[in-house]
ZAMARGU-4260 file (C-alpha; in steps of 0.2 Angstrom, whole numbers, plus 5000, padded with zeros to 4 digits):
<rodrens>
0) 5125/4582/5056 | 5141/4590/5056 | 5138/4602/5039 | 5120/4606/5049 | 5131/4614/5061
5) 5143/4621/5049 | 5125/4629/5040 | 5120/4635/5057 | 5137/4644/5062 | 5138/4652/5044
10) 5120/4660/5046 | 5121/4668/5064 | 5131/4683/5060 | 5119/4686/5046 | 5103/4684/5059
15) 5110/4697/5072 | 5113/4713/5059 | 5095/4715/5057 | 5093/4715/5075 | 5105/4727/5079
20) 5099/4738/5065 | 5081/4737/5072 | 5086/4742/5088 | 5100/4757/5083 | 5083/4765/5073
25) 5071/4762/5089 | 5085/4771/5096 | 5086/4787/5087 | 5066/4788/5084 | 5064/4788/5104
30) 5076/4802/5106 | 5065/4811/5092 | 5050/4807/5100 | 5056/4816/5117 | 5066/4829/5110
35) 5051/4834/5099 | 5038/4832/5114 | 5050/4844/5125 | 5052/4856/5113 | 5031/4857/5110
40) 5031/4857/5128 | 5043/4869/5130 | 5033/4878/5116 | 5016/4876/5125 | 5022/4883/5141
45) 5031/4897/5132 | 5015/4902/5124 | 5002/4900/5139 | 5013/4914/5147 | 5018/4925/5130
50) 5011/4930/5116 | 5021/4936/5099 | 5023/4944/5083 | 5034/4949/5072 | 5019/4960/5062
55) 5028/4978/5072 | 5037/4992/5068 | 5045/5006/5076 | 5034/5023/5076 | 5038/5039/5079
60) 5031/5058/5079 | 5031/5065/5061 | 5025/5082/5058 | 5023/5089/5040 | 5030/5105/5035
65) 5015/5114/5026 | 5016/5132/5019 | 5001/5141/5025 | 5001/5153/5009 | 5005/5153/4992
70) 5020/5162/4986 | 5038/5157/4977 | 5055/5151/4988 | 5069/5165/4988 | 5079/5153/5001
75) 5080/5135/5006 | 5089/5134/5022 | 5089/5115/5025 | 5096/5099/5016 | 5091/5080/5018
80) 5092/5072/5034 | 5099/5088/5042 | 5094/5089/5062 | 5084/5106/5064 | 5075/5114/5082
85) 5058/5120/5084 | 5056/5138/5076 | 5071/5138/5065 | 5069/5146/5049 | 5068/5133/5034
90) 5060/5139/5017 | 5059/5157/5015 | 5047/5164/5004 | 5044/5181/4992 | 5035/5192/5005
95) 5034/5210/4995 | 5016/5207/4991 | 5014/5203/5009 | 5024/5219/5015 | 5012/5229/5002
100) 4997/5221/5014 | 5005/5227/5032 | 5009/5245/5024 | 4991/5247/5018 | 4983/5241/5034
105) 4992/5253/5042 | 4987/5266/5032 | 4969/5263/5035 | 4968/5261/5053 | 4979/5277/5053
110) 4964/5286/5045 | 4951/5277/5054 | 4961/5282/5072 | 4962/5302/5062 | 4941/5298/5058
115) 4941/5297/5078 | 4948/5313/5081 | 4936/5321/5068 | 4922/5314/5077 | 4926/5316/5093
120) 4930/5334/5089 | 4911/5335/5082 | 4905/5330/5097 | 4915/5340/5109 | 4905/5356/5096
125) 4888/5348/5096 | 4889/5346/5115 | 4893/5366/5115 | 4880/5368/5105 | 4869/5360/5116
130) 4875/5369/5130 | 4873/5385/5123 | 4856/5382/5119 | 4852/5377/5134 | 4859/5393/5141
135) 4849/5404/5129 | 4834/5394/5136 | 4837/5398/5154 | 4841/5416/5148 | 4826/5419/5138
140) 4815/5412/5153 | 4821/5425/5164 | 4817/5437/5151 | 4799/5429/5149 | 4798/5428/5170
145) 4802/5447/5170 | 4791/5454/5154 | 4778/5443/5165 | 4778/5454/5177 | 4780/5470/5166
150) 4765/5465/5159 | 4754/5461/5175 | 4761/5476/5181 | 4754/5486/5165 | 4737/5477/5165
155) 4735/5481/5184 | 4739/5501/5177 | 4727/5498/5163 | 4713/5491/5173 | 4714/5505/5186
160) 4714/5520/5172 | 4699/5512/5165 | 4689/5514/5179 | 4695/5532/5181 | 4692/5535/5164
165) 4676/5533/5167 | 4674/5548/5180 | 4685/5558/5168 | 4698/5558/5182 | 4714/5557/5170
170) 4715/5561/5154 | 4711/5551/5137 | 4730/5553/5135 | 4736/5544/5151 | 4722/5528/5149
175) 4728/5528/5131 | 4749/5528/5137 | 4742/5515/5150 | 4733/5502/5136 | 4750/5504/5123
180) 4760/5499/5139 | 4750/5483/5141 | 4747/5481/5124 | 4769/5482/5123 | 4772/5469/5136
185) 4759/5459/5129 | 4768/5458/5113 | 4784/5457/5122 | 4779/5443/5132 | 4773/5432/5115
190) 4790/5435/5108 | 4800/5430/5119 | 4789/5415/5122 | 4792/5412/5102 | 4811/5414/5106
195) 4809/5401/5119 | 4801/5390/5107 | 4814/5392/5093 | 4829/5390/5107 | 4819/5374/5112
200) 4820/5367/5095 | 4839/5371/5092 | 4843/5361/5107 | 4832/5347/5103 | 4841/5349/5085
205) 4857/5351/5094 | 4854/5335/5105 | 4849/5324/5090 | 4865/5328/5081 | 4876/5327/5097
210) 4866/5308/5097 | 4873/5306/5080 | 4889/5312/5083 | 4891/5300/5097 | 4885/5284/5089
215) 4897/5290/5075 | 4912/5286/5087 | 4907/5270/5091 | 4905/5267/5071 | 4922/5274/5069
220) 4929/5264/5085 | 4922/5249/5076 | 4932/5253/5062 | 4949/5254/5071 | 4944/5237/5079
225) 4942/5230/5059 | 4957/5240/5053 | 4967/5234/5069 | 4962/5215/5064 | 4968/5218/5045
230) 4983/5223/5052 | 4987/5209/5063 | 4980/5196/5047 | 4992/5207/5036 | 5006/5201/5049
235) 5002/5185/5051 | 5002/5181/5035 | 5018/5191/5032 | 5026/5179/5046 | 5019/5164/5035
240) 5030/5169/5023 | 5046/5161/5034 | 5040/5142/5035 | 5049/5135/5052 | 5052/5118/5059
245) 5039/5115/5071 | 5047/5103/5082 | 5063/5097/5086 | 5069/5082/5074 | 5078/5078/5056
250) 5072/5084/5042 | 5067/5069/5027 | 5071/5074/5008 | 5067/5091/5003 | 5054/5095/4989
255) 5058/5112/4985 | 5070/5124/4975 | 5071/5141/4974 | 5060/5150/4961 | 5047/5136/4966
260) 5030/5141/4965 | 5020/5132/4982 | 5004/5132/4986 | 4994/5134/5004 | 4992/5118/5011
265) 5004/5108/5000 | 5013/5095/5008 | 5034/5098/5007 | 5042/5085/5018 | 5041/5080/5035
270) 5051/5083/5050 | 5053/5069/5060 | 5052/5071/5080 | 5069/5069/5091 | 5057/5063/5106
275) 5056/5043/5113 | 5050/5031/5100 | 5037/5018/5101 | 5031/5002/5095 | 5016/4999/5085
280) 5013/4980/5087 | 4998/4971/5076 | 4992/4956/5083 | 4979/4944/5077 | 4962/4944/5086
285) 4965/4928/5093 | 4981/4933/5103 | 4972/4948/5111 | 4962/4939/5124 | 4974/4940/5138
290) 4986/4956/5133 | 4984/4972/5146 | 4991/4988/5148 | 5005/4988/5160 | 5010/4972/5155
295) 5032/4968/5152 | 5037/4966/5134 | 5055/4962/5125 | 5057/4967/5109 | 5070/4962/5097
300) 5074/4975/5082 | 5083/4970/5066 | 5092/4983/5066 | 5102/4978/5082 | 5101/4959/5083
305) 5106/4950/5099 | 5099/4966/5107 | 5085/4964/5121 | 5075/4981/5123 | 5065/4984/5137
310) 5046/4992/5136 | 5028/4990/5141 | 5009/4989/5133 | 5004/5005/5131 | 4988/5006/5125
315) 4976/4995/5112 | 4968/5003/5096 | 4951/5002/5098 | 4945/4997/5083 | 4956/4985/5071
320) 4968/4991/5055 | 4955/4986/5043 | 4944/4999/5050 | 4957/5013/5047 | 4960/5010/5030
325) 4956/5020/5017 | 4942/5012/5008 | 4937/5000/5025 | 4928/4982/5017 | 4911/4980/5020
330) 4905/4963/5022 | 4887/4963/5019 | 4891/4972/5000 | 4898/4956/4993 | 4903/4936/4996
335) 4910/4934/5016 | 4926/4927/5020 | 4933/4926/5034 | 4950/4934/5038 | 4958/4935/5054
340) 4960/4954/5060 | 4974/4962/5068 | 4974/4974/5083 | 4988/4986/5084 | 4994/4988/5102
345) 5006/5002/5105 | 5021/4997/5116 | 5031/5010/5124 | 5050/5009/5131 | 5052/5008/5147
350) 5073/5008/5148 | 5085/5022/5143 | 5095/5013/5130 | 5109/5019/5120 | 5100/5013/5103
355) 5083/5024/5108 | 5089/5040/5099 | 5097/5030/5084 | 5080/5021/5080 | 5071/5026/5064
360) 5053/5024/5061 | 5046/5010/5050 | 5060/4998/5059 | 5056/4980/5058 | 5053/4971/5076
365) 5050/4955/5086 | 5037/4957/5100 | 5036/4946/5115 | 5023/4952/5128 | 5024/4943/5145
370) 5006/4939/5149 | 5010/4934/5169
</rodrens>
């Protein structure tokens, strides 16, 4: 009996570890359990009200420099990442063939503007021409209007000494002076009638070429009008020939030298706008459904951790990146599978913040748009 006991006290220590190990483990797993429901509940509630991404960037306005014509660089006015205002010089090209352009457009609408005078000058004669004409007509029908009368005159005479012929009351001599002087104004009157005709057809003539004449100044004006535009064309592209910043910003690398040969169109280097930044944000279709415009966001840049930055939604693309690539997929030429798409979403700043101006496009950022 009394080694039973001795049994029994010697195993009771032994008995309670197991127990008090059991319950230490019980312990810890029920503080997992809670802490890990409350930080999914935490996580659930943040996400009914919020929706995020890390799939952003910083974006901003980049405008090429491009040469509008050919020609070699003289001058390169500008070095990497140097800060430039809209309409300063930066490449200058070899303009003497340009110059050659302007001088011999100038030369031709100063002899199209001379071509003016000349025609004008003909005109100002044809329309004297015409006038004078005209005057000999009005002159020669006065003459016709009097040898009218001359000859009515002389046909009344004639008319009367042939009936007094008849009696033998004048003599053959007077009805003979009687019928030459009508004969004379007869004749008289059909040349000045001829005249008339022949002033009539000069002053048609006269007319036709004052016509011409006239149409001739508006060819000529014409002309001016072309030569004018050649000149301003021979200007403009003389202007091309000083490439300029077209907005205000920072210049990227450089990609020219002098004695480079560039060609119209041919991309240079950028210049990257000094005005506000943005956000381009790509979320995945599913997180869409409940993002607005107007709506409070808090973005987080790399660049500046520990940083909160205030801004908005701005507006939603509306259609998805894939359809903006350059070779977009087409489902229906090949096998389907399913990929979840992304929406970008601009987000503007809505604060003045000291880091605004030191942000650089292509910035890595964390989005959290407030959905309440």
């Amino acid at each position: 009996m009394a080694q039973n006991e001795i049994n029994n006290a010697q195993q009771t220590p032994e008995a309670e570890a197991p127990k008090k190990k059991s319950k230490g483990f019980m312990i810890v797993l029920a503080a997992l359990v809670l802490g890990g429901g409350g930080f999914g509940l935490t996580k659930y509630i943040h996400a009914q009200h919020h929706e995020e991404t890390d799939d952003a960037q910083i974006d901003a306005n980049i405008s090429p420099v491009i040469p509008r014509i050919s020609g070699y660089v003289v001058e390169v006015r500008v070095k990497d990442n140097q800060k430039v205002k809209a309409g300063d010089t930066l490449i200058v090209l070899d303009n003497r063939s340009e110059m050659i352009a302007v001088q011999q457009a100038q030369a031709a609408l100063t002899a199209a503007q001379n071509n003016l005078g000349v025609a004008q000058a003909n005109t100002a004669f044809s329309k004297a021409n015409v006038s004078s004409y005209e005057a000999n007509i009005t002159t020669v029908d006065a003459q016709i209007e009097a040898a009218q009368i001359t000859l009515r005159r002389a046909t009344q005479d004639y008319d009367r000494y042939a009936n007094l012929i008849k009696d033998h009351s004048i003599t053959q001599q007077q009805f003979e002076q009687a019928e030459a002087a009508k004969q004379s104004a007869e004749r008289q009157l059909s040349v000045l009638r001829g005249q008339k005709n022949a002033a009539t057809r000069q002053t048609s003539a006269a007319n036709s070429q004052s016509n011409a004449t006239s149409q001739q100044i508006g060819v000529v004006n014409a002309t001016i009008q072309q030569r004018q535009a050649d000149l301003e064309n021979a200007k403009l592209n003389l202007s091309y020939t000083a490439i300029i910043a077209p907005s205000d910003g920072v210049i990227s690398k450089v990609n020219a030298q002098v004695g480079q040969f560039l060609q119209a169109g041919q991309s240079l280097f950028s210049v990257i706008a000094s005005t506000a930044p943005w956000v381009v944000a790509n979320f995945k279709e599913t997180q869409v459904e409940k993002i607005r415009v107007g709506q409070k966001v808090i973005i987080h840049i790399d660049a500046y951790p520990g940083h909160d930055f205030q801004a908005k939604v701005s507006s939603l693309s509306p259609a998805t990146g894939s359809r903006f690539a350059l070779l977009p997929p087409d489902n229906a030429s090949g096998n389907f599978v399913k990929t979840v798409q992304r929406l970008p979403i601009k987000i503007e700043f809505t604060m003045d913040d000291q880091y605004l101006k030191e942000l650089r496009p292509g910035l890595n950022v964390d989005v959290d748009v407030h959905l309440d």
